[in-house]
C-alpha positions as CSV (number, residue, x, y, z in Angstrom):
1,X,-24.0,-20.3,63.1
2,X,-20.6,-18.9,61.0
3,X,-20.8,-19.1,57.6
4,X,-18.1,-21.6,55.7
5,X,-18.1,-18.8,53.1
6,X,-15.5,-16.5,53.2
7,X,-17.1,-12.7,52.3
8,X,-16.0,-11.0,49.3
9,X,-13.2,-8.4,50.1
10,X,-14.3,-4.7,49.5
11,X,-11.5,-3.8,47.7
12,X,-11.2,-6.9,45.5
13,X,-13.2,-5.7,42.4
14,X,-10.2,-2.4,42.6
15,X,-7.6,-4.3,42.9
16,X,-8.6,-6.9,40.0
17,X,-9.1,-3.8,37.5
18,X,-5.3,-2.6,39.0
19,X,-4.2,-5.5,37.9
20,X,-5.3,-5.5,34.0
21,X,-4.5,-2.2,34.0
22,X,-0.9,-3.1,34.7
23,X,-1.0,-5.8,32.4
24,X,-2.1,-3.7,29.6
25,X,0.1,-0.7,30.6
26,X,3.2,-3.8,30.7
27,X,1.8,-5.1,27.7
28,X,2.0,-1.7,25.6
29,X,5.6,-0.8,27.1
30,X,6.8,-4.6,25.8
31,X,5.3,-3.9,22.0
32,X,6.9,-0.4,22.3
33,X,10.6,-1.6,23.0
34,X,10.0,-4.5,20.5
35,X,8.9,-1.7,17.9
36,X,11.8,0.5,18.6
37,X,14.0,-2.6,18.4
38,X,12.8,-3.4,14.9
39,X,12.9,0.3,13.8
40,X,17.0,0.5,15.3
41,X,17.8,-2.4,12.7
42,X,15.8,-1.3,10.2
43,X,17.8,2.0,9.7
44,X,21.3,0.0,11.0
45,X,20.8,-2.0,8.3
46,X,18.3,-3.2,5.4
47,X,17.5,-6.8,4.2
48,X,19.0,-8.3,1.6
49,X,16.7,-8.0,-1.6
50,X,16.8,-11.9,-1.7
51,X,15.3,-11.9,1.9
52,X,12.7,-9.0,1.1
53,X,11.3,-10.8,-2.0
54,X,10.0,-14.2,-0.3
55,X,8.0,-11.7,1.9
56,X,7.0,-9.3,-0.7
57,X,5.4,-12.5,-2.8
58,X,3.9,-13.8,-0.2
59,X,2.3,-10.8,1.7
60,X,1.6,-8.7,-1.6
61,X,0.6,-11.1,-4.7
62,X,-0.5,-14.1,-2.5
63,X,-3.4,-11.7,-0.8
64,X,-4.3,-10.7,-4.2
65,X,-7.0,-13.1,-4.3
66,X,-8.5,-12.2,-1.1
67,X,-8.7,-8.7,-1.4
68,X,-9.9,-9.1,-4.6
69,X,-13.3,-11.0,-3.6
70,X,-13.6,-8.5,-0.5
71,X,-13.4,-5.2,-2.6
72,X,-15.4,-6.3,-5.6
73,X,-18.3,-7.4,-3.1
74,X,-18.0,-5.2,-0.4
75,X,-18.8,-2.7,-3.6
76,X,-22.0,-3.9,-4.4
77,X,-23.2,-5.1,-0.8
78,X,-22.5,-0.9,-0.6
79,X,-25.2,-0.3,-3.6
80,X,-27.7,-2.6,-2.4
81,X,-27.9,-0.8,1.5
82,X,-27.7,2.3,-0.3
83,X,-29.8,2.1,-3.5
84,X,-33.0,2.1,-1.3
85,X,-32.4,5.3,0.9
86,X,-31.5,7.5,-2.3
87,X,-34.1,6.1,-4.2
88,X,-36.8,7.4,-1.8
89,X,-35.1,10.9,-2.3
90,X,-35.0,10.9,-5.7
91,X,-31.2,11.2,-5.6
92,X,-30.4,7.3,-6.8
93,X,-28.4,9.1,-10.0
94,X,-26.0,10.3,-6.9
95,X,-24.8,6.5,-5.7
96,X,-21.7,6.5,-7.6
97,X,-20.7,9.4,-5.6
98,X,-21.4,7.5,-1.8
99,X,-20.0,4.3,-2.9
100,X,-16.7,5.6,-4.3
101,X,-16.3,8.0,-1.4
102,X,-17.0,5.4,1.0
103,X,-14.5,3.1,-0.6
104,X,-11.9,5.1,-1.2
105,X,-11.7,7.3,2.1
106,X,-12.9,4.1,4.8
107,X,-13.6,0.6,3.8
108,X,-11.0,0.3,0.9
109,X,-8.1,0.6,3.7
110,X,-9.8,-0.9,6.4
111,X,-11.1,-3.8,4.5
112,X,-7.7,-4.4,3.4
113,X,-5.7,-3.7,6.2
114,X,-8.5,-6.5,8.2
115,X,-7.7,-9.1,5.3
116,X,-3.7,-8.6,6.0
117,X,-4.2,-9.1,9.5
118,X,-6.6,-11.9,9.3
119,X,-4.0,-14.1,6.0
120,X,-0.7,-12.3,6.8
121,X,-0.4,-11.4,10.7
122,X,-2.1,-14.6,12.0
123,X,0.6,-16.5,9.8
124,X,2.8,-14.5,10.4
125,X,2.4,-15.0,14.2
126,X,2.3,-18.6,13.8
127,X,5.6,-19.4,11.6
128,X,7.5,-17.4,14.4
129,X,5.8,-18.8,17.0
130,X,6.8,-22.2,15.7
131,X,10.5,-21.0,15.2
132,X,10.3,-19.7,19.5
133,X,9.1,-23.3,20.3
134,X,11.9,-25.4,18.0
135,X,14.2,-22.8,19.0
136,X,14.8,-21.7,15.4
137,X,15.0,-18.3,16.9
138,X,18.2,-19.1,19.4
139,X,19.5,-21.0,16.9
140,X,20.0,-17.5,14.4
141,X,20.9,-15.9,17.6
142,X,23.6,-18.8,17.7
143,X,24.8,-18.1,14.7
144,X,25.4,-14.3,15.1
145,X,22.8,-13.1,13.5
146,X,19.9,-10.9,15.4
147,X,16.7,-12.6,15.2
148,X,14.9,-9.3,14.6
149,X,16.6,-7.7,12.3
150,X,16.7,-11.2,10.3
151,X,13.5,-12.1,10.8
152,X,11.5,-9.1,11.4
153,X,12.3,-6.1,9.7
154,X,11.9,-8.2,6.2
155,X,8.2,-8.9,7.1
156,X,7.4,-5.2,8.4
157,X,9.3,-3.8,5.3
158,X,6.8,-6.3,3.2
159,X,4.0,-5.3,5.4
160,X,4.5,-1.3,5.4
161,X,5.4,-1.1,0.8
162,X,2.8,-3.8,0.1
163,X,-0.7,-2.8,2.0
164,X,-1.0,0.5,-0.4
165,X,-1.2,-1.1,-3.2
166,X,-3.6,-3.8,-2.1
167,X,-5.5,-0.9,-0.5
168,X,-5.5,0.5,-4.2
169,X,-6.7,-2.4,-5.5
170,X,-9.6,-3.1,-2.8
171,X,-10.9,0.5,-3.9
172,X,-10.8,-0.2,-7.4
173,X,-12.6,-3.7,-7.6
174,X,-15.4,-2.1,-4.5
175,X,-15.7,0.8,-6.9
176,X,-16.2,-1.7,-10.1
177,X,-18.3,-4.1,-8.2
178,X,-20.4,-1.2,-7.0
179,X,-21.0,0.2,-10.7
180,X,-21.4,-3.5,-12.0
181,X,-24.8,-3.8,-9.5
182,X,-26.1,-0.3,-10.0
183,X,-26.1,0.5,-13.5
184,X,-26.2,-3.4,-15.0
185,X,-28.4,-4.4,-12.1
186,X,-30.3,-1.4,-10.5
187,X,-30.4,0.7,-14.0
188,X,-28.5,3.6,-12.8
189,X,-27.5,5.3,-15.7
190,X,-24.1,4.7,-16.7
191,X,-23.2,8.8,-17.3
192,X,-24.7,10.3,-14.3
193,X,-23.3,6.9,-11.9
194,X,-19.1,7.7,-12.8
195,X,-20.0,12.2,-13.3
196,X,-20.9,12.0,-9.4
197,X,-18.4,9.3,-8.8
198,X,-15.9,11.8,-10.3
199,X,-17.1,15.0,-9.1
200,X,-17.6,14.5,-5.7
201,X,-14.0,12.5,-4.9
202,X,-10.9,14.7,-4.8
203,X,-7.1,13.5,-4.8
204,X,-6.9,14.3,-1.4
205,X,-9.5,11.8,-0.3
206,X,-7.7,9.1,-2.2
207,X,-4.0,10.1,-0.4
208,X,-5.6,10.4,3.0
209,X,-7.0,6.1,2.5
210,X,-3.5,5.6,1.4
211,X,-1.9,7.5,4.0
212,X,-3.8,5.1,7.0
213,X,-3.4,1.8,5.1
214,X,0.6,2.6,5.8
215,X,0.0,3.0,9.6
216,X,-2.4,0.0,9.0
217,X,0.5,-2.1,7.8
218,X,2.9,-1.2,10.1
219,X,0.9,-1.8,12.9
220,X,-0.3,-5.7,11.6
221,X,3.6,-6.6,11.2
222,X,4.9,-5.3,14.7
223,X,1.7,-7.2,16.2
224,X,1.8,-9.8,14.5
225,X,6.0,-10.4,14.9
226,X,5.6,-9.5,18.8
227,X,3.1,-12.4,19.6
228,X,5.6,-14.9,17.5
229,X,8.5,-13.6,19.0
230,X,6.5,-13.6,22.7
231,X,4.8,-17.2,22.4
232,X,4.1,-19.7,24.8
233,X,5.1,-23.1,24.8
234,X,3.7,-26.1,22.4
235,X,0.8,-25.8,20.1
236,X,-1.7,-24.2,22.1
237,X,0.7,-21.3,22.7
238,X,1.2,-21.3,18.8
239,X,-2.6,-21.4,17.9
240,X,-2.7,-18.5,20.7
241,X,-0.5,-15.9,19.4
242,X,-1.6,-15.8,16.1
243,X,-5.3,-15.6,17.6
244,X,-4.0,-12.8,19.4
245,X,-2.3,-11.3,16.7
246,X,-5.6,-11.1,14.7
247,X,-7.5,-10.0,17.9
248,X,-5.2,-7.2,19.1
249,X,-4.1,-6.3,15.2
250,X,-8.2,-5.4,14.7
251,X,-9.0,-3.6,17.6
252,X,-5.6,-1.1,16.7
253,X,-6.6,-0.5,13.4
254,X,-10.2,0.8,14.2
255,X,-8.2,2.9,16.9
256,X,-5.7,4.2,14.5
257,X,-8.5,4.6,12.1
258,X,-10.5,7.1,14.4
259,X,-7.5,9.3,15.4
260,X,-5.9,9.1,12.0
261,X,-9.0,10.5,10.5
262,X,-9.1,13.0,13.6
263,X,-5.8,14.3,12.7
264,X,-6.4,14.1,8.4
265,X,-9.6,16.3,9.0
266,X,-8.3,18.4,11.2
267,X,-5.5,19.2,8.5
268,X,-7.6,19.2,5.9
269,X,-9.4,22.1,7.4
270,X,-6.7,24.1,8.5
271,X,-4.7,23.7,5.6
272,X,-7.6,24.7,3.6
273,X,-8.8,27.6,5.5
274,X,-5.2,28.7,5.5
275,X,-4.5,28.3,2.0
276,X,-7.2,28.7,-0.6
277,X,-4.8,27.8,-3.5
278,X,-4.8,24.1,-2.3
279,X,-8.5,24.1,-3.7
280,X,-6.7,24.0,-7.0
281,X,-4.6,21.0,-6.0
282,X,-7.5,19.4,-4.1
């Protein structure tokens, strides 16, 4: 008796991957051109300082809080996993040393750079999504203005100046929130917790968490303006970009973070082996 079921094609599982494998490859060559878009206007010409504030406030002093609670926590959740481990080996006067080198070099600008993406990008996804669907966006175009250098460029601009500084502040809050549990709480004492902190951080290992919360930034505001500028129709494709946007935002900045810190140690040890005097610098 023939079966009503039609088999499965051999080839159907190759040609399915094919297929997302064009869609990312499209999808990757759509965020480039929108990127080098943005970056044409940005050096044609530069916002206003009345349109860069709004974004400044909002991205940089209105994520103050949130990176605030983040850092300080994310400090002592570090001394509590760690208090246990260096205690067994007798080296619990070394935590300040682990927690600020931790902070400072890895979570401070990942933790930060998440938080933007999470308050900023999503929002940011979504108030431009909602301009695509009430055809805000044609409307500038109507008016003779470009879209993306009026409506982009300020947020990336906001986006790329403000995420140092709140990566600076995430560090500084983990690093007090990490002393605060392990000398007040844990008895650490206070001298040998901030001599290790001290000693065993250099300038460089500050610069290089810097130096990846810029790509961070830039990354979350290209993203994040792509999916509003890119959105589908009504509220579901509003609630979707800015999902997106968080989504796709995340998984490029643990990317970037790998090969950023490829490349930073990579330099680090050439420039060093290369140049002894930068041990006085570093």
């Amino acid at each position: 008796m023939a079966s009503d079921t039609a088999a499965p094609q051999p080839h159907s599982l190759t040609v399915s991957l094919g297929a997302v494998v064009l869609r990312a490859v499209i999808a990757v060559g759509d965020l480039g051109v929108f990127a080098g878009r943005m970056l044409k206007w940005l050096f044609i010409r530069r916002p206003r300082a009345s349109v860069l504030m709004p974004s400044l406030y909002d991205i940089g002093f209105r994520s103050i809080p949130v990176v605030f609670v983040t850092g300080l926590f994310i400090g002592m959740v570090l001394s509590v996993q760690t208090y246990t481990q260096f205690k067994a080996m007798g080296m619990e006067n070394r935590l300040g040393s682990i927690i600020t080198m931790t902070l400072v070099s890895e979570l401070g600008p990942v933790l930060a750079a998440t938080m933007l993406a999470g308050r900023v990008g999503s929002a940011m996804a979504a108030e431009l999504g909602t301009m695509r669907v009430t055809e805000q966006i044609e409307a500038v175009r109507a008016l003779g203005a470009n879209p993306i250098q009026y409506l982009v460029v300020p947020r990336f601009l906001a986006c790329f100046l403000m995420i140092p500084m709140l990566t600076g502040l995430s560090d500084i809050l983990g690093i007090l929130g990490g002393w605060l549990y392990s000398v007040q709480v844990l008895g650490i004492n206070n001298f040998h917790y901030w001599h290790h902190a001290v000693g065993y951080v250099a300038p460089f290992d500050i610069m290089s968490g810097l130096f990846k919360s810029v790509f961070f930034g830039a990354t979350i505001a290209i993203v994040a303006c792509h999916r509003g500028f890119h959105c589908g129709a009504g509220a579901e494709g509003v609630g979707r970009a800015a999902t997106e946007s968080f989504v796709v935002s995340f998984m490029l900045i643990l990317i970037l973070d790998f090969l950023l810190n490829v490349l930073i140690n990579t330099f680090y040890q050439v420039a060093w082996s290369n140049n002894p005097t930068l041990a006085v610098v570093f």
